[in-house]
PDB file of N, CA, C and O in Angstrom:
ATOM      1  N   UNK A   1       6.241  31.027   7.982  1.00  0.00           N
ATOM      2  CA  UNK A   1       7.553  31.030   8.615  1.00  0.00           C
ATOM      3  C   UNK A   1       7.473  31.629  10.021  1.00  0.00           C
ATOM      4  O   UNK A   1       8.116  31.259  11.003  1.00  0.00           O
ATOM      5  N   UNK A   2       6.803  32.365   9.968  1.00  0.00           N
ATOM      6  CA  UNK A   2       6.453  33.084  11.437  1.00  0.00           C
ATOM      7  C   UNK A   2       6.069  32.138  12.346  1.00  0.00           C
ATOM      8  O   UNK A   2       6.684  32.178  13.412  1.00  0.00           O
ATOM      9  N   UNK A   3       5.098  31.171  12.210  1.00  0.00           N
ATOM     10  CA  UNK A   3       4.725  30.596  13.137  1.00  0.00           C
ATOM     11  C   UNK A   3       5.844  29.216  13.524  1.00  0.00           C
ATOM     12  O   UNK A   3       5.395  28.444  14.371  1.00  0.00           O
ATOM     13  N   UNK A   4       6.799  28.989  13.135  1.00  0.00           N
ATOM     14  CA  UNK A   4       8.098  27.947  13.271  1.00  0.00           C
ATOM     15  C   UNK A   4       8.786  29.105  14.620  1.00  0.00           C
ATOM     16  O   UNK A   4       9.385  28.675  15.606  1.00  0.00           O
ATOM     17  N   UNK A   5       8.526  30.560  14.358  1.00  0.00           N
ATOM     18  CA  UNK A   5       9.471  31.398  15.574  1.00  0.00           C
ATOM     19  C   UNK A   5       8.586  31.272  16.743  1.00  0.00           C
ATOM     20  O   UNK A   5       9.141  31.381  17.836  1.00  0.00           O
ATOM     21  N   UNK A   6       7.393  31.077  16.727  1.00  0.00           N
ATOM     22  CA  UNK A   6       6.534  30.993  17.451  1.00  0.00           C
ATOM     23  C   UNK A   6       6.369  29.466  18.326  1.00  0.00           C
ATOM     24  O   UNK A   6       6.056  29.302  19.506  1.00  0.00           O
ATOM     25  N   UNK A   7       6.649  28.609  17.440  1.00  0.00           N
ATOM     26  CA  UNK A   7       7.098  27.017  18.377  1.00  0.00           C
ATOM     27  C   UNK A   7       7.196  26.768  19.429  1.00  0.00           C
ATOM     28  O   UNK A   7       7.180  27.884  19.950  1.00  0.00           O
ATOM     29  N   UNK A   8       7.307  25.981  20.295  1.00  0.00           N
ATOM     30  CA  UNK A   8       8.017  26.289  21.702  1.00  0.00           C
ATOM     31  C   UNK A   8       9.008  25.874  21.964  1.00  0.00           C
ATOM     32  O   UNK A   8       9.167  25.518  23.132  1.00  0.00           O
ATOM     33  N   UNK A   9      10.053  25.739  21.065  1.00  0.00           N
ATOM     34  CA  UNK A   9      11.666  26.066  21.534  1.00  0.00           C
ATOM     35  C   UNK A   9      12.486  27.335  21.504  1.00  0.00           C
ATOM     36  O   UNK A   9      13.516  27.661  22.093  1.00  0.00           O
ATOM     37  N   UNK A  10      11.387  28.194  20.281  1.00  0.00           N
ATOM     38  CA  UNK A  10      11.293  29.539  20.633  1.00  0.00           C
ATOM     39  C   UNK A  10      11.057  29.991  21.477  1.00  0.00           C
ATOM     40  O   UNK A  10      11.808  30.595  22.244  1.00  0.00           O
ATOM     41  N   UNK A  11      10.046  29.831  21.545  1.00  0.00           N
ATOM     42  CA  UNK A  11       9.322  30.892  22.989  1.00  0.00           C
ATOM     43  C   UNK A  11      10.125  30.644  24.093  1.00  0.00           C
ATOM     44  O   UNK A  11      10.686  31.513  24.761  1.00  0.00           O
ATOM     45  N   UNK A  12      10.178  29.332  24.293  1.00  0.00           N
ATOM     46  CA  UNK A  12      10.854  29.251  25.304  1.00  0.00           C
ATOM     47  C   UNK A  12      12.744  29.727  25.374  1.00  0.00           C
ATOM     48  O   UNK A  12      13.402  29.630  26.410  1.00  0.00           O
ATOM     49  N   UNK A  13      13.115  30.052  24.498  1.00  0.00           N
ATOM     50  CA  UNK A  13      14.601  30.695  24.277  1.00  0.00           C
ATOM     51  C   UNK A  13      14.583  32.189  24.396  1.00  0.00           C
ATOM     52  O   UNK A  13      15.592  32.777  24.786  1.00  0.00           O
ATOM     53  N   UNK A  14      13.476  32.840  24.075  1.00  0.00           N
ATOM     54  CA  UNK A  14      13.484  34.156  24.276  1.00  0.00           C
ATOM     55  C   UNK A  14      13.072  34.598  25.776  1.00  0.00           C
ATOM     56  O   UNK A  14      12.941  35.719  26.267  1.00  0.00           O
ATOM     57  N   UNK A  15      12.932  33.441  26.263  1.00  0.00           N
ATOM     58  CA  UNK A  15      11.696  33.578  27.967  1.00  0.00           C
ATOM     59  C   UNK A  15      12.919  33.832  28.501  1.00  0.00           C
ATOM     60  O   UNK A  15      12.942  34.824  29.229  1.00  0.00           O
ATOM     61  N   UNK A  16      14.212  33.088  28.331  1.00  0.00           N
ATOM     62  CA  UNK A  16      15.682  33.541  29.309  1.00  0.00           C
ATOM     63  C   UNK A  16      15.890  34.446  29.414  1.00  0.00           C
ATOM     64  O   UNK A  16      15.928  35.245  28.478  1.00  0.00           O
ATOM     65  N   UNK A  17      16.210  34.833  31.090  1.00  0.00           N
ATOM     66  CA  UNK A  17      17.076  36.076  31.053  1.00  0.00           C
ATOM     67  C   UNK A  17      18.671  36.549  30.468  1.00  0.00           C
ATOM     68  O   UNK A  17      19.672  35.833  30.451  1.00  0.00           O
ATOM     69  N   UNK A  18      18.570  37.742  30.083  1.00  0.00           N
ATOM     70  CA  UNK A  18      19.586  38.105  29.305  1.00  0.00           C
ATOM     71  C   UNK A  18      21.048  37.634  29.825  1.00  0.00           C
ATOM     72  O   UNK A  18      22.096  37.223  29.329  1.00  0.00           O
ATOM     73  N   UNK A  19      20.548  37.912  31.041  1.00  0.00           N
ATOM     74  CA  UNK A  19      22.425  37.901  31.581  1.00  0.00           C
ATOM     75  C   UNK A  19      22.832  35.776  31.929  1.00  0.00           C
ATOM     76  O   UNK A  19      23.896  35.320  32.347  1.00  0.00           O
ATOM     77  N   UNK A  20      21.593  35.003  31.569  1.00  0.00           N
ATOM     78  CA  UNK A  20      21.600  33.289  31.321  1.00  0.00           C
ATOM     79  C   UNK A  20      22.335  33.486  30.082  1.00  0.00           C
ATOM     80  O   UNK A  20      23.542  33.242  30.078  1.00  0.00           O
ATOM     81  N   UNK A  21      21.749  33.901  29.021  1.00  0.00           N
ATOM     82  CA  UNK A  21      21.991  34.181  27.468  1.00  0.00           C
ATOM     83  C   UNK A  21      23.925  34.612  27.421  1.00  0.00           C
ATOM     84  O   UNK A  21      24.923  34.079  26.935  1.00  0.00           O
ATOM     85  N   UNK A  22      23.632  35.865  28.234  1.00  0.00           N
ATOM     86  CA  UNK A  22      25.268  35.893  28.468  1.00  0.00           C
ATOM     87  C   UNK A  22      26.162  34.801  29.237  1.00  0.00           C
ATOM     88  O   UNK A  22      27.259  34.599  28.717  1.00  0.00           O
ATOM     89  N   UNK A  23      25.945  34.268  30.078  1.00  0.00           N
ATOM     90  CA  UNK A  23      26.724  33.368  30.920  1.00  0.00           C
ATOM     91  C   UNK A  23      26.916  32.003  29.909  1.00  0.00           C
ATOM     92  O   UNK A  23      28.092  31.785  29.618  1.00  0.00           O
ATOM     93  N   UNK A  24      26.240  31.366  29.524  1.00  0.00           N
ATOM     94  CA  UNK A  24      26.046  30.537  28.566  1.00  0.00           C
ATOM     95  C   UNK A  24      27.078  31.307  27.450  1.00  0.00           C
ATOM     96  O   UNK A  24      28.095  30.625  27.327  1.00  0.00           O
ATOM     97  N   UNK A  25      27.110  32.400  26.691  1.00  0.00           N
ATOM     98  CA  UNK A  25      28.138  32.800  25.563  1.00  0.00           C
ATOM     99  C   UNK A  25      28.919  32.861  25.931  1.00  0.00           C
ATOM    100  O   UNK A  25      29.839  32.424  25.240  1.00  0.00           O
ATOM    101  N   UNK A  26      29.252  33.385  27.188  1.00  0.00           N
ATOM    102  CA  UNK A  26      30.819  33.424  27.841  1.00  0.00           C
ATOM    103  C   UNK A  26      31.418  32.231  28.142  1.00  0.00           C
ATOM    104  O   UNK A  26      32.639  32.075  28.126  1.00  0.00           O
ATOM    105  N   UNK A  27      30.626  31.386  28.412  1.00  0.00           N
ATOM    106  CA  UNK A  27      31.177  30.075  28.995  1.00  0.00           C
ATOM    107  C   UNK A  27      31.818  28.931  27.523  1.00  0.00           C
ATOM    108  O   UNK A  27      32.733  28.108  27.481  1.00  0.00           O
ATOM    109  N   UNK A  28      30.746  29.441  26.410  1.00  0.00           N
ATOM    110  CA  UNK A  28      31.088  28.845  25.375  1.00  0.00           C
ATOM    111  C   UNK A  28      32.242  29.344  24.527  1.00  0.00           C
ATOM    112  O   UNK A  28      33.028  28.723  23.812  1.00  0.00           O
ATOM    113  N   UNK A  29      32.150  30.406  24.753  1.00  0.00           N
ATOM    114  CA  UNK A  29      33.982  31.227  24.486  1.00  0.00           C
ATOM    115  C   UNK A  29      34.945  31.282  25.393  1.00  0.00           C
ATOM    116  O   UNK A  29      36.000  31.875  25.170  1.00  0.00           O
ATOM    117  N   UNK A  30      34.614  30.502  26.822  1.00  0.00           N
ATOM    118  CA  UNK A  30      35.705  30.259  27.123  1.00  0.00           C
ATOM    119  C   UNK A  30      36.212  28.869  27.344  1.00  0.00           C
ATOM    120  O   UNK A  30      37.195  28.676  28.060  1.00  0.00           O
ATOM    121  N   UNK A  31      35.605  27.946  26.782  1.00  0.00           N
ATOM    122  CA  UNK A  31      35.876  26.712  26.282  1.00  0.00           C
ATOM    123  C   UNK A  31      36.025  26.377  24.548  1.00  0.00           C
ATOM    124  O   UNK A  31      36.378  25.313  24.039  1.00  0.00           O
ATOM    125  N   UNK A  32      35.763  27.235  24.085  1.00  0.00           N
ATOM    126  CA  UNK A  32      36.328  27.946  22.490  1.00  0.00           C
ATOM    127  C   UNK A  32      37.992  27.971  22.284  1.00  0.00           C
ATOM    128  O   UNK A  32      38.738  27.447  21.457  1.00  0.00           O
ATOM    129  N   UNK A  33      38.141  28.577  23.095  1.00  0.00           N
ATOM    130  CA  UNK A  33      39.730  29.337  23.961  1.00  0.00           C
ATOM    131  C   UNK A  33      40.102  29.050  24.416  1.00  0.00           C
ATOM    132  O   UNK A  33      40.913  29.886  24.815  1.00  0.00           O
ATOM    133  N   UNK A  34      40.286  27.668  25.147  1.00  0.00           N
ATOM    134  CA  UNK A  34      40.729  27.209  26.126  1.00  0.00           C
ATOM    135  C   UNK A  34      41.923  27.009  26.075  1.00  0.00           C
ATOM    136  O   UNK A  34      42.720  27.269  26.977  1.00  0.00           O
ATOM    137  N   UNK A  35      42.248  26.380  24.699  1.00  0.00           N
ATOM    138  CA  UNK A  35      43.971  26.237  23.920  1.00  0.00           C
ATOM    139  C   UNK A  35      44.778  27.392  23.965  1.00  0.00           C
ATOM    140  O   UNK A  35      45.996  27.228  23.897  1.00  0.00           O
ATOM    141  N   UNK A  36      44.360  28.425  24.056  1.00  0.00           N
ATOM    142  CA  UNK A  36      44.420  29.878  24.180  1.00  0.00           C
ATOM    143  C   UNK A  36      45.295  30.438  25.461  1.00  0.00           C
ATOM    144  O   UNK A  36      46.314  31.062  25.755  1.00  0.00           O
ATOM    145  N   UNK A  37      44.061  29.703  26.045  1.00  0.00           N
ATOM    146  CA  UNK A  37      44.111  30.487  27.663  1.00  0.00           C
ATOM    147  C   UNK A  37      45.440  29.213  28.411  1.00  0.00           C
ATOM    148  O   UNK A  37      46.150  29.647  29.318  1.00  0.00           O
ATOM    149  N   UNK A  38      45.561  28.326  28.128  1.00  0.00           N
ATOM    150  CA  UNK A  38      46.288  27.232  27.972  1.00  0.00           C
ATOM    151  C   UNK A  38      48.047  27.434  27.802  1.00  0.00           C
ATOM    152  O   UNK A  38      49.039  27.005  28.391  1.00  0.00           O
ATOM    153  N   UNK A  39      47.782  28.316  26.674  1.00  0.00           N
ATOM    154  CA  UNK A  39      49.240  28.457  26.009  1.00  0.00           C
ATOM    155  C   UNK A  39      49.674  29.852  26.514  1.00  0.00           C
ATOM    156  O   UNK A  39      50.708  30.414  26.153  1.00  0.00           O
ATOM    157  N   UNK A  40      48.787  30.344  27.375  1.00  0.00           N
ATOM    158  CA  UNK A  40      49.083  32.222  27.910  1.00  0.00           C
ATOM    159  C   UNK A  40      49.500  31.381  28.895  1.00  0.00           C
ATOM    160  O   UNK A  40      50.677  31.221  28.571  1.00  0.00           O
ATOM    161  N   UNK A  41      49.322  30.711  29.916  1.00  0.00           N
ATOM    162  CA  UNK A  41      49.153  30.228  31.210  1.00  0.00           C
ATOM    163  C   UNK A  41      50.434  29.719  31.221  1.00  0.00           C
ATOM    164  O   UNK A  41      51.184  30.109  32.116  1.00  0.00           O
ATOM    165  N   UNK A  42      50.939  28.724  30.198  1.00  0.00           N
ATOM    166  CA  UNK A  42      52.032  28.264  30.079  1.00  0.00           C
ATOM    167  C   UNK A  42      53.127  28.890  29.814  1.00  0.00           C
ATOM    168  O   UNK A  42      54.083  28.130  29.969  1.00  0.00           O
ATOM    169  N   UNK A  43      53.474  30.075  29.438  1.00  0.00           N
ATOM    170  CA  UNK A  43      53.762  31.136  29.022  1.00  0.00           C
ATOM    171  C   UNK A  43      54.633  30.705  27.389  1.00  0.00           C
ATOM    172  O   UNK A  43      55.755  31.110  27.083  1.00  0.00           O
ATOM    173  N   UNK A  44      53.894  29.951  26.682  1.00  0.00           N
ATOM    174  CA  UNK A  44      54.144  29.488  25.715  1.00  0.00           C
ATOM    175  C   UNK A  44      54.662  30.592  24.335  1.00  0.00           C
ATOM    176  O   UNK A  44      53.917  31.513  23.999  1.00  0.00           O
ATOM    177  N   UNK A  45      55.656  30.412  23.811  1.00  0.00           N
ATOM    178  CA  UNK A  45      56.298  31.473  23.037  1.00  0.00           C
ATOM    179  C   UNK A  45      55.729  31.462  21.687  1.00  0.00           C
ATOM    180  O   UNK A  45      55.985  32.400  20.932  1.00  0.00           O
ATOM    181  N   UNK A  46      54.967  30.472  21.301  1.00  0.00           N
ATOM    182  CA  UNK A  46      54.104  30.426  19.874  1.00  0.00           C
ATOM    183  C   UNK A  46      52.745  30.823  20.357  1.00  0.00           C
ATOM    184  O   UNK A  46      51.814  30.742  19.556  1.00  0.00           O
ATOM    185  N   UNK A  47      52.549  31.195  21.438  1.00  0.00           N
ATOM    186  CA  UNK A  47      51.084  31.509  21.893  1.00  0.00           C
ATOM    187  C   UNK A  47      50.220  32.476  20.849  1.00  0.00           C
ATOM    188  O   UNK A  47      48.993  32.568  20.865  1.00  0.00           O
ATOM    189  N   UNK A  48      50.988  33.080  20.065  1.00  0.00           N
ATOM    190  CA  UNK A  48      50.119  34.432  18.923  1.00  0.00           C
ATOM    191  C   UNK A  48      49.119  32.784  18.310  1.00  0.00           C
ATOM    192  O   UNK A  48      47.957  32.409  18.467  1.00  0.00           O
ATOM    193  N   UNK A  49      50.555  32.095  17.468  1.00  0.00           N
ATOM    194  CA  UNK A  49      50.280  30.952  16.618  1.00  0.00           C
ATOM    195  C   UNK A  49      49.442  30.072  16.766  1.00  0.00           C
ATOM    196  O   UNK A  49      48.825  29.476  15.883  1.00  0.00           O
ATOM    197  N   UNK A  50      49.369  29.926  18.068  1.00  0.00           N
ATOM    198  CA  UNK A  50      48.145  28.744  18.542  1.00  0.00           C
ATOM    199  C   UNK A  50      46.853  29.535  18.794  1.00  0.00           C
ATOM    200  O   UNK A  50      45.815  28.876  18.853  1.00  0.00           O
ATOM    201  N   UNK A  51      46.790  30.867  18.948  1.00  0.00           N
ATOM    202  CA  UNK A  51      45.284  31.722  19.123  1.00  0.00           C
ATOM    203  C   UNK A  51      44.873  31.401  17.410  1.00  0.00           C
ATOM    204  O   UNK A  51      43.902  30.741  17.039  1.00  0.00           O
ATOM    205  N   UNK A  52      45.766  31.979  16.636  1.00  0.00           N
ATOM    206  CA  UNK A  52      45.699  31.880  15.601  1.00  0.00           C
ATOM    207  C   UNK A  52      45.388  30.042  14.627  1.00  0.00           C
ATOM    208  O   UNK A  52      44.454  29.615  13.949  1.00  0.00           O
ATOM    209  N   UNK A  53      45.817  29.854  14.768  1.00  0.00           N
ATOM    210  CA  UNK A  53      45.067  28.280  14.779  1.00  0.00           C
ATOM    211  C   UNK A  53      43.542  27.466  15.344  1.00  0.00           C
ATOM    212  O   UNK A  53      42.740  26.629  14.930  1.00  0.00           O
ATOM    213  N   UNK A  54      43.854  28.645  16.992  1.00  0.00           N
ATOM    214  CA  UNK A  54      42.479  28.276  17.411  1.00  0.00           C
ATOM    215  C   UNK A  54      41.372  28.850  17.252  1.00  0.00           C
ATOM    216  O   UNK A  54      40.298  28.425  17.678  1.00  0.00           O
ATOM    217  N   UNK A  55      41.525  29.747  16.697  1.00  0.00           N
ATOM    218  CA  UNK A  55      40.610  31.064  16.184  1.00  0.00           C
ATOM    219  C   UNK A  55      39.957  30.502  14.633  1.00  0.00           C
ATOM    220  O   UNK A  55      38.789  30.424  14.251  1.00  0.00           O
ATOM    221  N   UNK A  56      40.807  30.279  14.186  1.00  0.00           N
ATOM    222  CA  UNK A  56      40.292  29.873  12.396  1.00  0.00           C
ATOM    223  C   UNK A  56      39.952  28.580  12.261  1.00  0.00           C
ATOM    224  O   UNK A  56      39.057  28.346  11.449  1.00  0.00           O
ATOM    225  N   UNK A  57      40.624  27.314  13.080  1.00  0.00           N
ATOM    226  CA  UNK A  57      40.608  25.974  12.992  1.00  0.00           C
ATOM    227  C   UNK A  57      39.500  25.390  14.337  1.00  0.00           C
ATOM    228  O   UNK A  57      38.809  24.388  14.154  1.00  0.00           O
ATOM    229  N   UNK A  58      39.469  25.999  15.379  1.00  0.00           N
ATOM    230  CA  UNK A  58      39.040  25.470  16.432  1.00  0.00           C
ATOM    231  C   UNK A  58      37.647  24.789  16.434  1.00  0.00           C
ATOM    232  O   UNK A  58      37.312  23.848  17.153  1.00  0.00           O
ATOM    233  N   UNK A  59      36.637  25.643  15.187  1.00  0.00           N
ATOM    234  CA  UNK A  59      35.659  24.974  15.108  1.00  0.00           C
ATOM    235  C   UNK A  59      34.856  23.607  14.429  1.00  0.00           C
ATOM    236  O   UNK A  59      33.678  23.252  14.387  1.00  0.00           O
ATOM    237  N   UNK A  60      36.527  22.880  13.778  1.00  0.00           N
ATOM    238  CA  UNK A  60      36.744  21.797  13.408  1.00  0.00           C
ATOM    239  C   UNK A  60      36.424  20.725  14.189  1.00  0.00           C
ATOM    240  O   UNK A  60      36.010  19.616  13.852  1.00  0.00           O
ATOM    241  N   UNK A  61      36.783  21.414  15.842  1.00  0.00           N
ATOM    242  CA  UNK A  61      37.496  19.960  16.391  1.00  0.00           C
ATOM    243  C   UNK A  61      38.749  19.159  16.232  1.00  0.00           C
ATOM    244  O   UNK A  61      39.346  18.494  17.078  1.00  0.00           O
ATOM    245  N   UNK A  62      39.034  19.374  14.909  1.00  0.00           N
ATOM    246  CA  UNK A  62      40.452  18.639  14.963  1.00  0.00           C
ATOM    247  C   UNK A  62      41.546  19.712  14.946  1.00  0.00           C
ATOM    248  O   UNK A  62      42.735  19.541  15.213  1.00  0.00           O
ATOM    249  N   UNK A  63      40.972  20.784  14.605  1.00  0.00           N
ATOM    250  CA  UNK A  63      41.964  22.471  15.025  1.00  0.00           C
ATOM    251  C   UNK A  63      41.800  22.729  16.522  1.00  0.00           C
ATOM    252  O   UNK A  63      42.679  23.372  17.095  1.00  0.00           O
ATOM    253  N   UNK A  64      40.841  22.320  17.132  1.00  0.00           N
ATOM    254  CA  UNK A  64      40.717  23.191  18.696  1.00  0.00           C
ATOM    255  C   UNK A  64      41.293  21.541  19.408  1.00  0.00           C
ATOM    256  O   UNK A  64      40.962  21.802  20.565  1.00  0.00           O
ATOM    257  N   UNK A  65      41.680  20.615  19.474  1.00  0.00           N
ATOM    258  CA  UNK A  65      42.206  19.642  19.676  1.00  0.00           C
ATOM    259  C   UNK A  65      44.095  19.632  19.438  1.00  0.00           C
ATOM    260  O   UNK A  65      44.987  19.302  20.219  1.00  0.00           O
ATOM    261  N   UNK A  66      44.160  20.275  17.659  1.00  0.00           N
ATOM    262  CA  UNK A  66      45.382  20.300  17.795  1.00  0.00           C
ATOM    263  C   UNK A  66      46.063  21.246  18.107  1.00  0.00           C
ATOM    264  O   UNK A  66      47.286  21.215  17.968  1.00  0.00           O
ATOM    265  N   UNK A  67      45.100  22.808  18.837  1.00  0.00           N
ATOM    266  CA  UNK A  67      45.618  23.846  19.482  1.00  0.00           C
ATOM    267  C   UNK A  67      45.963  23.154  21.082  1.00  0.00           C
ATOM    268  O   UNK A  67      46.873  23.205  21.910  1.00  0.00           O
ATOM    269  N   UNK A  68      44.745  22.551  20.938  1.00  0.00           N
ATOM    270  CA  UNK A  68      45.280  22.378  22.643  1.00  0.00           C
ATOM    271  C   UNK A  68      46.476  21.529  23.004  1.00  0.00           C
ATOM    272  O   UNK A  68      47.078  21.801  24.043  1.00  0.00           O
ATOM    273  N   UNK A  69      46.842  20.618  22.313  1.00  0.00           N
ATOM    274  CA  UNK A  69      47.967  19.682  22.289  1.00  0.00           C
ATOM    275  C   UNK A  69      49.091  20.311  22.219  1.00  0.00           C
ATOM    276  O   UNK A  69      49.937  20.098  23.087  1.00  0.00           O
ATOM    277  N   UNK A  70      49.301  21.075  21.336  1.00  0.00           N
ATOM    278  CA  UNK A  70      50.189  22.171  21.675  1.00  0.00           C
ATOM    279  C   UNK A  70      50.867  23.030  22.142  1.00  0.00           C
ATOM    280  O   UNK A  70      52.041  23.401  22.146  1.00  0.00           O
ATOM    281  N   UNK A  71      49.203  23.488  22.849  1.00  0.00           N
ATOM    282  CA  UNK A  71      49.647  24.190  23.910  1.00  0.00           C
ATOM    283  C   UNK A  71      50.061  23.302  25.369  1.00  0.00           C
ATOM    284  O   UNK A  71      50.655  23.636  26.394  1.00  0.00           O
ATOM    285  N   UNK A  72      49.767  22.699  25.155  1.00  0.00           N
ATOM    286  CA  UNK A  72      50.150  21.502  26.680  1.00  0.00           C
ATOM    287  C   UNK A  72      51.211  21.035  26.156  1.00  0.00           C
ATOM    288  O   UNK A  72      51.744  20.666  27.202  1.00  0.00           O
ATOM    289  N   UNK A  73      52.097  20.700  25.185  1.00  0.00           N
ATOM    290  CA  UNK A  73      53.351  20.135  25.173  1.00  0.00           C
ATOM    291  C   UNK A  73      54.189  21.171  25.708  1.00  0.00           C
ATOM    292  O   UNK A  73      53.939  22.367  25.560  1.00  0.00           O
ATOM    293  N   UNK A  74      55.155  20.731  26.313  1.00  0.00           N
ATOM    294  CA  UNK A  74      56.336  20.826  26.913  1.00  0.00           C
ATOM    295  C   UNK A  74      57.175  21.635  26.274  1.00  0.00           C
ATOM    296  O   UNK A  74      57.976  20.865  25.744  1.00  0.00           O
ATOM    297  N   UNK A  75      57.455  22.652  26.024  1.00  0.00           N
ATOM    298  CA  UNK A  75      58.898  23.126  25.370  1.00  0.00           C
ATOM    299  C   UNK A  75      59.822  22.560  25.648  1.00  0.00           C
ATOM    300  O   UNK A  75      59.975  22.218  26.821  1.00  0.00           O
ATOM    301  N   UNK A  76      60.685  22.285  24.768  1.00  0.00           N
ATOM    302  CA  UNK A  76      62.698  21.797  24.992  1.00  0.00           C
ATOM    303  C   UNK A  76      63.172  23.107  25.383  1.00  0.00           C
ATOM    304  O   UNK A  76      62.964  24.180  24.816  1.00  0.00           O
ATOM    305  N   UNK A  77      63.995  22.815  26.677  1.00  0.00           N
ATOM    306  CA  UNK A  77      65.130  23.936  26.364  1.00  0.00           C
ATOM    307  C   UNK A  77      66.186  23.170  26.034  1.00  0.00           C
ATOM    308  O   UNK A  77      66.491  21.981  25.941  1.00  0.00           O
ATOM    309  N   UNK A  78      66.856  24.741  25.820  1.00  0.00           N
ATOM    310  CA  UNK A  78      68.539  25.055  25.651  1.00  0.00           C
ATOM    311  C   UNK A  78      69.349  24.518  26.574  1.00  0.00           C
ATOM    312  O   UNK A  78      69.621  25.294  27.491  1.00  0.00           O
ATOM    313  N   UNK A  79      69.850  23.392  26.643  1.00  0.00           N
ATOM    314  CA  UNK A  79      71.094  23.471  27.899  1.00  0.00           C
ATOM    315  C   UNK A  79      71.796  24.705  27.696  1.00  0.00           C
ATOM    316  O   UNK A  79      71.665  25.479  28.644  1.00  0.00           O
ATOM    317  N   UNK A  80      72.555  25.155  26.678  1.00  0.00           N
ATOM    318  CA  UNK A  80      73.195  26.544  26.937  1.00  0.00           C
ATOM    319  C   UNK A  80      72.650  27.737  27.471  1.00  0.00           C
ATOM    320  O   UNK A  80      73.350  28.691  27.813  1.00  0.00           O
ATOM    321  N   UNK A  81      70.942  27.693  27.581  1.00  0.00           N
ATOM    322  CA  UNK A  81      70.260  29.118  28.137  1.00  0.00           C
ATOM    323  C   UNK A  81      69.970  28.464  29.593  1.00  0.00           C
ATOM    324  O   UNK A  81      69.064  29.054  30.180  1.00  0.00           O
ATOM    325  N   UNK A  82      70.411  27.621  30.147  1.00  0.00           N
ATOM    326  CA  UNK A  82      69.952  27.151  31.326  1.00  0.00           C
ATOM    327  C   UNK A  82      71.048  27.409  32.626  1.00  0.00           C
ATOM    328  O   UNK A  82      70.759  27.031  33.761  1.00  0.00           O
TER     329      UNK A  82
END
């Protein structure tokens, strides 16, 4: 088993520098989140609900798809709060 860590898609994954390793995780959590960052931006009032959707469902694809749809629809208002 040792020698499968030893391979060279290993070796070569551990050869990166740390802060590649980080930029790459950050970038992948922030396209994770995007539905997220989406529905903050919008100042969307179910925004807890859609983290929450995108957090547990997102790695479906059809959860991080139907967070984001969400978060990009439009709220109705109130003619009376307007």
């Amino acid at each position: 088993m040792s020698n499968f860590f030893n391979s060279g898609y290993w070796s070569n994954f551990h050869s990166l520098a740390p802060w590649t390793i980080f930029l790459i995780a950050l970038f992948a959590l922030i396209i994770y989140l995007f539905p997220t960052i989406v529905a903050v931006l919008n100042k969307k009032r179910q925004a807890a609900a859609i983290f929450i959707l995108n957090l547990f469902t997102g790695w479906t694809g059809i959860g991080w798809l139907a967070a984001l749809i969400w978060a990009a629809i439009k709220e109705k208002t109130d003619a009376v709060n307007n």
